[in-house]
C-alpha positions in Angstrom: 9.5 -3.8 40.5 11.3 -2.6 43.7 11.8 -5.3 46.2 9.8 -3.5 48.9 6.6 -4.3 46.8 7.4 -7.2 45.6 7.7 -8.1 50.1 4.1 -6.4 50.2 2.4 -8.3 47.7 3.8 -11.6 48.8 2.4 -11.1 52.6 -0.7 -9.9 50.7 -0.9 -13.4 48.5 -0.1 -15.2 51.9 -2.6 -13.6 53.8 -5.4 -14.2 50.7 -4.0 -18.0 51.5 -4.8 -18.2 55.1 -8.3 -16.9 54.3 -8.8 -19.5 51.8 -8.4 -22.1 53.9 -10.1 -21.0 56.7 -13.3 -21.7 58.3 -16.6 -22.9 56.1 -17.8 -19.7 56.8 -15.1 -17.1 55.4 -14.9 -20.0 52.4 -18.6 -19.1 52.1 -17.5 -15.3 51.8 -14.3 -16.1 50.2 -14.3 -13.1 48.0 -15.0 -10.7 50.4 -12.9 -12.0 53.3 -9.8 -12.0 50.8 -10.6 -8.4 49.7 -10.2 -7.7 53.2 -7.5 -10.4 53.9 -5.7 -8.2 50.9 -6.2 -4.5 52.5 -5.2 -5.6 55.3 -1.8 -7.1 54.3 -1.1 -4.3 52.4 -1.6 -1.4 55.5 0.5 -3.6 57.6 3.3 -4.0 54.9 6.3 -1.9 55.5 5.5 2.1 55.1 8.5 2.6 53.1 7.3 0.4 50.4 4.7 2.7 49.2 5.1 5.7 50.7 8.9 6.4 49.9 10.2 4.8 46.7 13.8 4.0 47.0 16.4 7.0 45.7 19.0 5.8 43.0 22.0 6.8 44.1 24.5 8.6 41.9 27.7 7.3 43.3 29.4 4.1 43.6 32.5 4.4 46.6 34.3 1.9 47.8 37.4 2.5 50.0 40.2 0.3 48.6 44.1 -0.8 49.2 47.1 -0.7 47.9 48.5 -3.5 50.0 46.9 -6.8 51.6 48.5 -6.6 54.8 49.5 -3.8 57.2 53.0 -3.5 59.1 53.5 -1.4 62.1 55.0 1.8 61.6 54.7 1.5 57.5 53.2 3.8 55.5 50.3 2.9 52.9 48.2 4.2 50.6 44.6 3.9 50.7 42.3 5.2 47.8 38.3 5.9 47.4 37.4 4.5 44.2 34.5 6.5 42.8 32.1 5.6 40.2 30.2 8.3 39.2 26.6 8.1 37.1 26.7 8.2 33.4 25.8 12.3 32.5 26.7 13.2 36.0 30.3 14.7 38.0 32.1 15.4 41.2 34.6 18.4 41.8 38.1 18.9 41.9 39.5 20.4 44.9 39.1 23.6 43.2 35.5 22.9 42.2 35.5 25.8 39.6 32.4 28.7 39.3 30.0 26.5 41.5 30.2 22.9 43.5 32.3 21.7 46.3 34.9 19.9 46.7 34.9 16.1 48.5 35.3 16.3 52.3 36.4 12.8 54.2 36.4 12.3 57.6 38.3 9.2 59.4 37.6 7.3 62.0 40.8 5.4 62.3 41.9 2.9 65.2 44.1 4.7 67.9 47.4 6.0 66.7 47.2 6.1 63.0 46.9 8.9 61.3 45.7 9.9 57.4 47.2 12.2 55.4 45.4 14.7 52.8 43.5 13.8 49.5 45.6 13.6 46.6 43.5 14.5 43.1 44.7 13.3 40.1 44.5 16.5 37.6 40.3 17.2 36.3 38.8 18.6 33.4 37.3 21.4 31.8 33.5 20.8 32.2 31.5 23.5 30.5 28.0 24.4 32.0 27.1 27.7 30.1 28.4 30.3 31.0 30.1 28.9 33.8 33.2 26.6 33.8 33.6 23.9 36.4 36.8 21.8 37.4 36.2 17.8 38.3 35.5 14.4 37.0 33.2 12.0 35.5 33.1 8.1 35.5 35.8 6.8 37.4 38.2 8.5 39.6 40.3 7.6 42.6 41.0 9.8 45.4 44.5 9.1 47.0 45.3 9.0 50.9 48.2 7.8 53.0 47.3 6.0 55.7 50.2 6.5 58.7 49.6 3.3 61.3 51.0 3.4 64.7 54.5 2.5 65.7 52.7 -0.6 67.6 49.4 -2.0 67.3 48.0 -4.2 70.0 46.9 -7.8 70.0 44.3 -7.2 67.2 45.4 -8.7 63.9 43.4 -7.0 62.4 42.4 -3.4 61.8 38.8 -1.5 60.5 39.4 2.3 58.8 36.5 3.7 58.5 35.6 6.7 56.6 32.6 9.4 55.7 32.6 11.2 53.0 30.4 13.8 51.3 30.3 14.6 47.7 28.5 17.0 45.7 27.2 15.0 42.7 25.5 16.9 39.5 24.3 16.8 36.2 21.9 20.2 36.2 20.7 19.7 39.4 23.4 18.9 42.3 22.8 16.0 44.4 25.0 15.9 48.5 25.7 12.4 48.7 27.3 10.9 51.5 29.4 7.6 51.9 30.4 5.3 55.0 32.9 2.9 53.7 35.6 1.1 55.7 38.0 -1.6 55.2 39.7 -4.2 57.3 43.3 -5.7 57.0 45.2 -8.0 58.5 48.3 -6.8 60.8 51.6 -8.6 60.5 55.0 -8.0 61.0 56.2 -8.3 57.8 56.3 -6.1 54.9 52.9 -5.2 53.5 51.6 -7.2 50.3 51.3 -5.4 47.5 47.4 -5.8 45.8 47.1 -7.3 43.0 43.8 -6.3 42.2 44.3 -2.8 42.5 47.8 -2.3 41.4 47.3 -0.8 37.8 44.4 1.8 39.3 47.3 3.0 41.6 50.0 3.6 39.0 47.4 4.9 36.3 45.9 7.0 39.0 49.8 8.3 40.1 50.5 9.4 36.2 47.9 11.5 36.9 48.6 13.2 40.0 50.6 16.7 38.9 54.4 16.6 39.5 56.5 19.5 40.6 57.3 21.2 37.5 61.2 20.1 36.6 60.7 24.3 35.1 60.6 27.8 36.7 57.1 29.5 36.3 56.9 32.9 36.3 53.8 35.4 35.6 52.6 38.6 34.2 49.0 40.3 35.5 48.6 43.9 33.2 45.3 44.8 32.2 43.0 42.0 32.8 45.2 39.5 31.1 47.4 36.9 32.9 50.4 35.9 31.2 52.0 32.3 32.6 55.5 31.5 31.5 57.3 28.2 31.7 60.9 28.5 31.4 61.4 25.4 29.1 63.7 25.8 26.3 64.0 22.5 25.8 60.0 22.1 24.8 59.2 21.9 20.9 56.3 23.5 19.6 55.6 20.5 17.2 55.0 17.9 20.1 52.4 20.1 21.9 48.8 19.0 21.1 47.2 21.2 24.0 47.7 23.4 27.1 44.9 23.6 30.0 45.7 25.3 33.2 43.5 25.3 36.9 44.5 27.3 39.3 44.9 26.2 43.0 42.2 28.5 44.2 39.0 30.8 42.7 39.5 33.9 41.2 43.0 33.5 39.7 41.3 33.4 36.2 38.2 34.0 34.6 37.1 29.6 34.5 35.1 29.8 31.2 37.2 32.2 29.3 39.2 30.9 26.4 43.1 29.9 27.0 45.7 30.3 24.2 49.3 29.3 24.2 52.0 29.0 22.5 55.7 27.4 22.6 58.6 29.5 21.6 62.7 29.4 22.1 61.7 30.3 26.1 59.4 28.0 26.0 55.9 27.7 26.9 53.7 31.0 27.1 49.9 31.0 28.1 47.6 33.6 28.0 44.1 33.9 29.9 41.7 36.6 31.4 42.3 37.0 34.7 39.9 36.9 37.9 38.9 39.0 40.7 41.8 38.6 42.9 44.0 41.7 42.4 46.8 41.9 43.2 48.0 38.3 42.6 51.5 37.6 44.7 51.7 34.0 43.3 49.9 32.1 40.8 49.6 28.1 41.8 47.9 25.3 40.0 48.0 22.6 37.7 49.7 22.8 33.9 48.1 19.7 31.9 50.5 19.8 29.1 48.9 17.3 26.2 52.3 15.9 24.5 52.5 13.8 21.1 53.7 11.0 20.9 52.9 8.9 17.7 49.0 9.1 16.8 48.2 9.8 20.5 48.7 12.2 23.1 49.5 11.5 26.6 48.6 14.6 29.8 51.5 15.5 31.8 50.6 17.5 34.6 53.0 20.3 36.4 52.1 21.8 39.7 53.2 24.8 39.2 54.2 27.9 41.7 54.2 30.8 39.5 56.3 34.2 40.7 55.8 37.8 39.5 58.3 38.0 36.5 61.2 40.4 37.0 62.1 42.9 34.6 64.7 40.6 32.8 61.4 38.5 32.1 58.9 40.7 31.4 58.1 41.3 27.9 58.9 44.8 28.3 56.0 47.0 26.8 53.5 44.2 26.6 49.9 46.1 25.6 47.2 44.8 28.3 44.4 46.8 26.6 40.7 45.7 26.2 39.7 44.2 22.9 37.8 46.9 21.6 40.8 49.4 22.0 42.9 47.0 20.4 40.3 46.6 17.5 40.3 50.7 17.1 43.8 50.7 17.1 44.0 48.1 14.2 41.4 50.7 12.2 43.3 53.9 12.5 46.8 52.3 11.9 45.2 50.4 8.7 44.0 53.7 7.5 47.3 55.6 8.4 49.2 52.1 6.5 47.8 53.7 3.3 50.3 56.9 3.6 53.4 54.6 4.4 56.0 54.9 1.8 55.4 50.4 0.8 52.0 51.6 -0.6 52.9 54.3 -2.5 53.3 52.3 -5.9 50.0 50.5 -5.4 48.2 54.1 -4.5 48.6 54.5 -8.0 46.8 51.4 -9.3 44.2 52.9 -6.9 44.3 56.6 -8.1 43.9 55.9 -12.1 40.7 53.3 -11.2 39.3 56.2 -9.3 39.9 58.4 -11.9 38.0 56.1 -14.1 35.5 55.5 -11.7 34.7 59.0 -10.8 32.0 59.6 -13.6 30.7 55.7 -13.5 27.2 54.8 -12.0 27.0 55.1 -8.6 26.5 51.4 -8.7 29.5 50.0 -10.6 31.5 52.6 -8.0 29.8 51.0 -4.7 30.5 47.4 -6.6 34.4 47.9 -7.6 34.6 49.4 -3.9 33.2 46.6 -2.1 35.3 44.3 -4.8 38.5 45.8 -3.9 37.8 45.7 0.1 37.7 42.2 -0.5 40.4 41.4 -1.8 41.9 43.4 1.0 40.2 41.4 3.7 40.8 37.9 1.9 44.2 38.4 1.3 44.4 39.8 5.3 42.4 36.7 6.6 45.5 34.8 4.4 48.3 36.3 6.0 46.9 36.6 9.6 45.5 32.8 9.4 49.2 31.7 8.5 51.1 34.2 10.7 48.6 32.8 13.5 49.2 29.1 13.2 52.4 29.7 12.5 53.0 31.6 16.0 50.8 29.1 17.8 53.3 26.2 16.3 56.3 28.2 18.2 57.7 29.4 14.9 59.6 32.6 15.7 57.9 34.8 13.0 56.7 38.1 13.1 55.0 41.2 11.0 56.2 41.1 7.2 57.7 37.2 7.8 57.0 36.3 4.3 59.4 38.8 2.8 62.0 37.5 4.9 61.8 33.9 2.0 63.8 34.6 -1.1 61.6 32.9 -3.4 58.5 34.5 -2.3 60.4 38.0 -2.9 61.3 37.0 -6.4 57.7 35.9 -7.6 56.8 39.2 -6.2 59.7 40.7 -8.3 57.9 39.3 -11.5 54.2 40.2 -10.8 55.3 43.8 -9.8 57.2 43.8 -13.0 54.1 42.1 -15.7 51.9 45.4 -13.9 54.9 47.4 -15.0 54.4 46.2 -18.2 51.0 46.4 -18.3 50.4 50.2 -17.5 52.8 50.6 -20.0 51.3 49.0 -22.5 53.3 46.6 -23.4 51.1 44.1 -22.2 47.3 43.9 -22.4 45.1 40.6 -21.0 41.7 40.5 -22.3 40.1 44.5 -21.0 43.1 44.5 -18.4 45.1 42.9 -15.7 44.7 45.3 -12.8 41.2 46.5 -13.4 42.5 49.1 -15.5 41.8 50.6 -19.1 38.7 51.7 -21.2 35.7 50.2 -21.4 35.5 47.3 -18.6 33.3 45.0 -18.7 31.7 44.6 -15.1 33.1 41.2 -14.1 36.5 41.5 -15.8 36.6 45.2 -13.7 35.5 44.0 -10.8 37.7 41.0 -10.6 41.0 43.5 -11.3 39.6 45.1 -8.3 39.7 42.2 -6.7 42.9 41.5 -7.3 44.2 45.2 -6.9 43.1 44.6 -3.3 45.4 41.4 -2.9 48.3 43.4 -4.3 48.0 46.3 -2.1 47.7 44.1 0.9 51.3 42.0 -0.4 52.5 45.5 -0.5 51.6 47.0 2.8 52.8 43.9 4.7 56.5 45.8 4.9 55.6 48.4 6.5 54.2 49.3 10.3 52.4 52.2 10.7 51.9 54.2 13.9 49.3 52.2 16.3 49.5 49.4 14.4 52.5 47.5 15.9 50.4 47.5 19.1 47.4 46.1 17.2 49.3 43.6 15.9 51.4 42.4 19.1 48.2 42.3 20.9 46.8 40.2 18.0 49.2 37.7 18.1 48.2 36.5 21.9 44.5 36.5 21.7 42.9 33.4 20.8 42.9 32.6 16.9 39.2 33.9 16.5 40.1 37.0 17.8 43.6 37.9 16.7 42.1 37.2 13.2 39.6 40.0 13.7 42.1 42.3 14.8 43.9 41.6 11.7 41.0 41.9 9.1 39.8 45.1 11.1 43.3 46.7 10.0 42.8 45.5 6.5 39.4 47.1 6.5 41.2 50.5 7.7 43.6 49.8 4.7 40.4 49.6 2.6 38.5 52.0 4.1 39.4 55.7 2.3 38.8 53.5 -1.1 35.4 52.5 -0.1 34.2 55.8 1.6 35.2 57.0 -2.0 33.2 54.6 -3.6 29.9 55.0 -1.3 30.2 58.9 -1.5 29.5 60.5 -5.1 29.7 63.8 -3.6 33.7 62.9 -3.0 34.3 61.6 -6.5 33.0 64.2 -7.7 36.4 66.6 -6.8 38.2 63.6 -8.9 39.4 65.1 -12.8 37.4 63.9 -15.3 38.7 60.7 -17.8 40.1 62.0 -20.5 43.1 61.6 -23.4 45.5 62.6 -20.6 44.6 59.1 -18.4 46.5 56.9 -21.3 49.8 59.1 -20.4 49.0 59.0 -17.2 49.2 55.5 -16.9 51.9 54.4 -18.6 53.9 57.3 -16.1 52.5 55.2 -13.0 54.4 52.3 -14.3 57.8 53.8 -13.5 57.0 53.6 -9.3 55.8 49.8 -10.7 59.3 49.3 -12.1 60.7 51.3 -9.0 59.3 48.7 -6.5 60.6 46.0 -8.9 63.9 47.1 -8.6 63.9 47.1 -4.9 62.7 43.8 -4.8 65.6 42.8 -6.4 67.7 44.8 -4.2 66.2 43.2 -0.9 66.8 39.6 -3.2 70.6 40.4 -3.2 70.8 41.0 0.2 69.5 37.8 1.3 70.9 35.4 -1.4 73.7 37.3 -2.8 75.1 37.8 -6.5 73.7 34.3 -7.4 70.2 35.2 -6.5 70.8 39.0 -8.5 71.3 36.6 -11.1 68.4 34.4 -11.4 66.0 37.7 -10.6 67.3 39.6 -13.9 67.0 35.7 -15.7 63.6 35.2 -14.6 62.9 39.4 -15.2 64.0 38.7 -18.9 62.2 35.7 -19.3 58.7 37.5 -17.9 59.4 40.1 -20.2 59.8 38.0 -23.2 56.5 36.4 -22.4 54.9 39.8 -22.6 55.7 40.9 -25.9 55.8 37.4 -27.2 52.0 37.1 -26.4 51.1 40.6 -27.5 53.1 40.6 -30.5 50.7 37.6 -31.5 47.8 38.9 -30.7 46.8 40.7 -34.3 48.1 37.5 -36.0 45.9 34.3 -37.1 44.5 32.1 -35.1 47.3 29.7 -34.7 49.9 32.1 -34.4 47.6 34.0 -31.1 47.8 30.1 -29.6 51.3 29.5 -30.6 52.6 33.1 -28.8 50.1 32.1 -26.1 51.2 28.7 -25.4 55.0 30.3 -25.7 54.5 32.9 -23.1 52.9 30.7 -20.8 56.3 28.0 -21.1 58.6 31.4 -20.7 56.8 32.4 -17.3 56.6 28.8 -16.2 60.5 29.0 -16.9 61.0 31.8 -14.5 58.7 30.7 -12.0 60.9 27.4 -12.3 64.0 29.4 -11.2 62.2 30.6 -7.5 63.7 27.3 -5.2 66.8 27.8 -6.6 67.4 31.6 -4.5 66.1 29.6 -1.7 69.5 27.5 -2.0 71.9 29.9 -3.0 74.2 31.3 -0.5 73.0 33.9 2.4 74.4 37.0 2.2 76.6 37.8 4.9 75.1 40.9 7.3 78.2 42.0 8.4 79.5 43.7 5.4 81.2 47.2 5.6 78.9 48.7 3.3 75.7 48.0 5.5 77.8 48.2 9.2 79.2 51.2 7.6 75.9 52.6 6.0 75.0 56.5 5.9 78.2 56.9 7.9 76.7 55.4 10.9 79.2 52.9 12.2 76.8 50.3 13.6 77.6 47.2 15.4 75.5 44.2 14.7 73.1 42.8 17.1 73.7 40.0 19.0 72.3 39.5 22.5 75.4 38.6 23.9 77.0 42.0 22.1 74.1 43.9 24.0 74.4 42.6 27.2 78.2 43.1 26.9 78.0 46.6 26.0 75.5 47.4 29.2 77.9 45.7 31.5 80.9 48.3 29.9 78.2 50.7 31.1 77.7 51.9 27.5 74.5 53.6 26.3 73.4 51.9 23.5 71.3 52.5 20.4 69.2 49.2 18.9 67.8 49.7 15.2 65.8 47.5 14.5 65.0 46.9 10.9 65.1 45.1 7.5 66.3 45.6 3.8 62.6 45.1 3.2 61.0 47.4 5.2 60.5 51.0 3.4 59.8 52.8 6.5 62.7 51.5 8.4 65.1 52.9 5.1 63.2 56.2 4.8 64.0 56.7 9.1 68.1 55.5 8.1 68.3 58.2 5.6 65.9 61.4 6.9 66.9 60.8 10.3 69.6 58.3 11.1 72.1 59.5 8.8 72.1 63.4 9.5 75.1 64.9 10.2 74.1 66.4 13.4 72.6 62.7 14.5 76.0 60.6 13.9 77.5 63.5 15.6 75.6 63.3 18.8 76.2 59.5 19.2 79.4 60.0 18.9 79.8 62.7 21.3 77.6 61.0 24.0 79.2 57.8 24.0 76.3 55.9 22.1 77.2 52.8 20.8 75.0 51.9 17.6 73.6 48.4 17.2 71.4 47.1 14.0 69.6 44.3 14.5 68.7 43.3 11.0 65.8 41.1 10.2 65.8 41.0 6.3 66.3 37.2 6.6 64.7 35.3 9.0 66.9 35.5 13.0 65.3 33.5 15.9 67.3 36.2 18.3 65.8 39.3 16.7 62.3 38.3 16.7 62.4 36.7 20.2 63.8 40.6 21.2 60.9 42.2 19.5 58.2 39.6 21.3 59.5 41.2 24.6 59.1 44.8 23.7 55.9 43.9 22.6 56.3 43.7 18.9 55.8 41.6 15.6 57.9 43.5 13.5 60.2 46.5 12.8 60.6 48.9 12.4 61.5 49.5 16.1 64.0 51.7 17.5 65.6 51.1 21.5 68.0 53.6 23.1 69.7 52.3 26.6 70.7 54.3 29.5 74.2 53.7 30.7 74.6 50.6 32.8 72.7 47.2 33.2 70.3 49.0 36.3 69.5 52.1 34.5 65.9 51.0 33.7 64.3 50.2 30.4 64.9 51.3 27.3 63.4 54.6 25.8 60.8 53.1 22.9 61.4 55.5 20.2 58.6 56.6 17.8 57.9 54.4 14.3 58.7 57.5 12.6 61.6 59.2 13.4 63.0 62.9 12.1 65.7 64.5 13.6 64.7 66.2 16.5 63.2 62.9 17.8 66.4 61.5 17.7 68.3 64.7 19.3 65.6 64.7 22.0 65.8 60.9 23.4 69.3 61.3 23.2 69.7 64.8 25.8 68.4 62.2 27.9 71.5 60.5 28.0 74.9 60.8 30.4 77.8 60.9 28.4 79.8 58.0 28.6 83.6 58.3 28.5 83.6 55.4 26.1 83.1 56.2 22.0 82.4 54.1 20.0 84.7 56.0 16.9 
């Protein structure tokens, strides 16, 4: 019961009292006299009792110090201590999409002075769809409090303070708070507080520091790009990464922030607001940092410049989502004409073929079947290559070829298809989805798998629009970089399932027939092809030792073939015997994989591949390139990999010509390869700043070191591409023969 009632009914009680003792004749008319005795007690009991009940209030402030005592002339620091309603919050100085900020005003004795509030760093507090900056429970606002050189006879002095708040949970509540506090004046130095001496220094480790690193900023598109220069960070001890900016409209508040932390260190990406153009970019980076089982906020103010061209990832796409997403269809559809997909085009071909005359049914079914293994195996790879890149690992497009062991397994399982379009091995109906006769769920689960394969296989390659899909997808958020991805998968897909939903289209496919039995066992040999480069891109990385263990573990998979279907006409404990024989042979090989991961790398700079086609390249270093612009060189970057088809087809159509090596030569172009068959930090760090994940990419440099950017050369290249970008250049006297 408030207190204000409980006052009324007391003077009520009382005056009931008074009445009962009173004259014979009110005893006589006891009741009604205290009935009246009562009414009137309550009219004349305060207003306010009734009338008004009492307003909870939402905020606890009291203004306290850090020191006991005051000395003239010395600096102090003075804090409101704020506790704040369960459910409810206050604002940062930058309150967000909606609140305001605390105000204070002092009243402080003559000649001292207060300095401005110091907030220690907020958090993020979501109230759909808007995103507002502040605190909740306990928080302590800082102020230094500047006394006067000499204080008068008083000893002691009275600071007094208002301040208005904006409190809410849904609603909003302006509160506002008269505090003050009186200390004593000496001449000695002030007392530190005991009481209040931890809620300083906790409250200090909270206040952002001037970040120890430069920040600099990119605004393309609506995206804002923040960039710490912190090489030192590691990506492994960074649990999170929230920034506020100083003032509104630097970003959009409730849309999602992604980082990352690479060799440059730490790299955050967020929509931007509506100020345009930005000159500077200030606010708060809370950087959550491991440290055991917990993580511990350290917070950088931050003054962020426009990044110069040096720091600029040169090329960056700033384009919306859904162009990004229609990019990622078309180059996933074009990524079925690259030269990495042409052995798995004819898996594809002979189950059409087979298809063509099926119900329309089983077609729609072995289509959809097929698409998804396309889209798992793309929600796979992206998931990984995602986390992976969000853990700072310099990875790009195609990483997983660039591990030894995961080329050799994919040496064997090209090889057992080999084998099985040749008919030299047979598993149940069939491996791939191939063969007469399937049985719905053993077909459908080859096309499964044939979907899986074709995605392993198109990793390699890049296709046109699709390097600028990918780049983009690897700075979005992981929800949305993971659609980008599985939209490119679904172009991949996409002619194959149009196929399958259209009978009218199947209908131009040749009829099954004797011929398909020759015909398959003819698309093994592009099987066996790919097998053999596989091997090829093997040596490269590991060397003769890793050639050897292939062709070992190639034997061994091959003996497990015809050991199993030699068996298969045999008795029953012969089929289990050459069964349980070609499994050991095949766990054998797959035994062998760590040990390419351990053998020996092979070296890059051989003359056979600086030397290759006749092209005399250079190898790519960064300090080689920025050498060779200070020499005031043009220079010609090549981007590429042992494993990339596209990047070896664009060495030997257009690379290699005759008339191509002679133009270089003649205009002074110095030719640099920056090979990324095995994994170099250097390499991928200089694709991420033209805007790329992987190669191939091709970079031709003017003369001189301010001369611009590079010229971005097409993914495909023929000749007269190559002739063209280079009439651009000025002949330098310098040749690189």
């Amino acid at each position: 019961m408030p207190a204000q009632c409980v006052t009324a009914l007391t003077v009520a009680l009382v005056c009931l009292g008074l009445g009962w003792l009173a004259t014979p004749f009110l005893l006589a008319q006891r009741q009604r006299v205290a009935a009246l005795l009562l009414g009137i007690a309550l009219i004349l009991a305060p207003s306010s009792a009734w009338a008004e009940p009492a307003i909870q209030s939402n905020l606890d402030v009291t203004l306290i110090s850090e020191v006991t005592t005051v000395k003239p002339g010395t600096p102090f620091w003075v804090a409101f201590q704020i506790k704040i309603r369960p459910d409810w919050h206050i604002y940062w100085k930058n309150p967000g999409d909606s609140g305001a900020a605390p105000l204070v005003t002092w009243d402080l004795p003559e000649g001292f002075s207060a300095g401005d509030l110091v907030f220690p760093y907020p958090k993020r507090m979501p109230i759909d769809p808007l995103m507002n900056f502040g605190y909740s429970d306990q928080v302590y606002l800082l102020t230094e409090i500047r006394p006067a050189a000499s204080i008068g006879g008083d000893r002691a002095i009275t600071l007094r303070a208002d301040g208005e708040f904006l409190v809410c949970r849904v609603e909003c509540i302006p509160e506002q708070k008269r505090v003050s506090l009186t200390l004593p004046v000496t001449d000695q130095p002030p007392t530190p507080n005991p009481a209040y001496g931890a809620a300083f220094s906790q409250t200090r480790q909270a206040v952002p520091q001037p970040s120890p690193w430069p920040a600099t900023f990119v605004a393309e598109g609506k995206q804002l790009m923040l960039r710490l220069q912190a090489p030192e960070m590691k990506a492994g001890q960074v649990a999170e990464v929230q920034f506020f900016p100083s003032v509104d409209g630097v970003i959009t508040n409730a849309a999602p922030q992604s980082w990352r932390v690479d060799r440059e260190g730490l790299q955050l990406t967020v929509e931007q607001g509506y100020q345009d153009p930005l000159e500077t970019v200030e606010g708060v980076l809370v950087i959550q940092e491991k440290m055991g089982d917990q993580a511990i906020a350290r917070a950088l103010a931050i003054q962020a410049n426009p990044a110069t061209a040096a720091t600029v990832p040169a090329n960056t796409p700033a384009i919306p989502l859904w162009q990004t997403v229609l990019l990622a269809l078309t180059g996933g559809i074009i990524l079925n004409l690259m030269p990495c997909v042409f052995p798995v085009l004819s898996l594809k071909a002979l189950t059409l073929t087979q298809q063509a005359h099926h119900s329309p049914r089983q077609a729609r079914l072995g289509g959809l079947a097929f698409t998804a293994g396309v889209l798992v195996s793309f929600a796979l790879v992206a998931t990984i290559l995602v986390t992976l890149r969000g853990l700072g690992q310099t990875i790009g497009w195609g990483f997983q070829l660039q591990s030894p062991g995961f080329v050799l397994v994919m040496a064997y399982v090209l090889f057992a298809v080999a084998l099985s379009l040749s008919g030299a091995l047979t598993v149940g109906a069939s491996i791939m989805g191939l063969g007469q006769g399937l049985a719905a769920r053993s077909g459908y689960t080859g096309e499964f798998f044939t979907g899986v394969l074709t995605t392993i296989m198109a990793t390699p390659c890049t296709a046109p629009f699709m390097a600028t899909a990918v780049s983009v997808a690897l700075v979005q958020p992981a929800p949305s970089a993971i659609a980008i991805l599985l939209t490119l998968g679904l172009g991949l897909a996409l002619p194959y399932l149009l196929l399958s939903f259209t009978p009218a289209l199947r209908r131009f496919l040749p009829k099954p027939g004797a011929w398909m039995e020759t015909f398959q066992q003819v698309l093994a040999f592009p099987m066996y092809a790919a097998t053999a480069w596989l091997v090829w891109v093997l040596t490269l990385q590991t060397g003769t030792n890793g050639l050897a263990i292939a062709l070992a573990g190639i034997i061994l998979i091959g003996f497990a073939a015809w050991l199993y279907q030699k068996t298969q006409l045999t008795r029953q404990g012969w089929r289990r015997l050459g069964t349980v024989g070609a499994l050991a042979a095949i766990v054998l090989a797959l035994t062998l994989t760590p040990l390419v991961n351990t053998s020996p790398v092979a070296s890059n700079s051989s003359p056979a591949q600086t030397e290759a086609q006749g092209v005399p390249w250079q190898l790519y270093t960064p300090a080689q390139l920025n050498q060779l612009r200070q020499s005031n060189q043009p220079v010609f970057i090549n981007f590429t990999a042992s494993w990339c088809i596209t990047c070896l087809v664009n060495e030997r159509v257009a690379l290699s010509q005759p008339e191509i090596v002679s133009a270089f030569a003649s205009k002074g172009v110095v030719p640099v390869k920056a090979d990324w068959t095995n994994q170099n930090p250097d390499i991928t760090q200089a694709l991420g700043k033209f805007g790329r994940s992987g190669v191939p990419l091709y970079l031709l440099y003017p003369n001189g070191l301010n001369k611009g950017e590079p010229t971005i050369l097409p993914q495909i290249l023929t000749p007269a591409i190559v002739q063209d970008a280079l009439a651009t250049v000025t002949a330098s006297s310098t040749s690189f023969n």
